[in-house]
C-alpha positions as CSV (number, residue, x, y, z in Angstrom):
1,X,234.1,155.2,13.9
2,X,232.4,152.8,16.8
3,X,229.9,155.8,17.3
4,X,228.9,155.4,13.2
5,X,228.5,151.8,13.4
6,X,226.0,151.7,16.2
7,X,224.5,154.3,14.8
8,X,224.3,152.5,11.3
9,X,223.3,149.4,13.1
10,X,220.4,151.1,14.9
11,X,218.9,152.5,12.1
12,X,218.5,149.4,10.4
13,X,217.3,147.5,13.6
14,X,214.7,150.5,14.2
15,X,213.3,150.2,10.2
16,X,213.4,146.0,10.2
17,X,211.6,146.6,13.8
18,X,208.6,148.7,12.0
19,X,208.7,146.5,9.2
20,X,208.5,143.3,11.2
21,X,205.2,145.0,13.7
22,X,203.7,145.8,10.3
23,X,203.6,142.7,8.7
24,X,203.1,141.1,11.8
25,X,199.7,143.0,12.2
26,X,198.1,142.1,8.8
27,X,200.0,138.5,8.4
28,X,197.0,137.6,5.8
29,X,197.5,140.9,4.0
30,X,201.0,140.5,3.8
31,X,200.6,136.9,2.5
32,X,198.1,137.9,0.1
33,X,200.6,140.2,-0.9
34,X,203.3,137.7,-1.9
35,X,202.5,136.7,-5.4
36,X,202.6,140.2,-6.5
37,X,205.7,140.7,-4.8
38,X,207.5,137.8,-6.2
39,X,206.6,134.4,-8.4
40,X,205.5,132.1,-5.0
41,X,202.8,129.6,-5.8
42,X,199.5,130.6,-3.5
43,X,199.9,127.7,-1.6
44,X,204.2,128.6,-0.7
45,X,202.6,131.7,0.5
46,X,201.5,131.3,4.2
47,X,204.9,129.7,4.4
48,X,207.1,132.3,2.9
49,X,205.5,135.3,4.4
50,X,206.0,133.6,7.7
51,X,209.4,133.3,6.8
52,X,210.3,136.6,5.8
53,X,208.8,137.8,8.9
54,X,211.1,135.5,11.0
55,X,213.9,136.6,9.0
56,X,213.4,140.1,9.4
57,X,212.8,139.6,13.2
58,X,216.6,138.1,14.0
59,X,217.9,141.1,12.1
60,X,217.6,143.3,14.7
61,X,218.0,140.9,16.8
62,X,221.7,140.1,14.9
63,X,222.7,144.0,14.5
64,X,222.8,144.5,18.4
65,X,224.5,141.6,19.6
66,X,228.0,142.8,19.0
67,X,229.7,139.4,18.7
68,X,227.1,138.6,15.5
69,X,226.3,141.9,14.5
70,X,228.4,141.3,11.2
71,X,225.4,138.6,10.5
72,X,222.8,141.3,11.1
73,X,224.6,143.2,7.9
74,X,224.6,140.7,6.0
75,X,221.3,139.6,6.3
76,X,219.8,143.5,6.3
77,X,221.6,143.8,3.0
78,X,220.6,140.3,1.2
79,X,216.6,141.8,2.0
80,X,217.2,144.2,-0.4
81,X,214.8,144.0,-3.6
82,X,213.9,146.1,-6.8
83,X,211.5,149.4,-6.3
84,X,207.9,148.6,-7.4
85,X,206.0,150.9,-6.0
86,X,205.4,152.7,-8.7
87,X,205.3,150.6,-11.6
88,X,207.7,148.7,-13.7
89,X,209.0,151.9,-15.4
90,X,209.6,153.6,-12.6
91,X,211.6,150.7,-10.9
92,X,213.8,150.8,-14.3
93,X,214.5,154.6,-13.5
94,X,214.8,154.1,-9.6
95,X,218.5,154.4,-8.6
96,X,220.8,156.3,-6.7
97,X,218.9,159.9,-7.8
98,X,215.6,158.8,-6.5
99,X,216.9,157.3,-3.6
100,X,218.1,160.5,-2.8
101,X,214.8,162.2,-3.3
């Protein structure tokens, strides 16, 4: 059950990794970004999106450090948000079927 964890934990570390080098590279995309994404005044937005990025850095950072790795869960699993990729309908309809998909 140790092997499944680590694996578990890995695969989490690796995505928050590529998410954290991508928003990384276009920080003012990212924070131009924000409102859409959530109701953040445009001045809270700098701010914010420099926090998320720091937030999604100790993830990783959390999940392979055994002794705090509990942490890293915890915090990869309060990221998540609601779908909107493809609309507002679609992010009604998006659930364990079209995760799947």
């Amino acid at each position: 059950m140790e092997y499944v964890r680590a694996g578990c934990a890995t695969l989490i570390a690796l995505i928050f990794v590529v998410s954290v080098v991508s928003k990384f590279r276009d920080l003012p995309g990212f924070t131009r970004s924000l409102p859409a994404l959530a109701p953040v005044r445009p001045d809270l937005a700098r701010p914010l999106a420099v926090l998320v990025v720091a937030m999604e850095t100790a993830t990783p950072l959390l999940l392979v450090t055994p002794p705090a790795a509990s942490y890293g869960f915890a915090l990869a699993s309060a990221s998540r948000t609601r779908c909107r990729a493809q609309g507002p309908i679609a992010s009604r309809m998006a659930g364990s079927v079209s995760s799947v998909r």
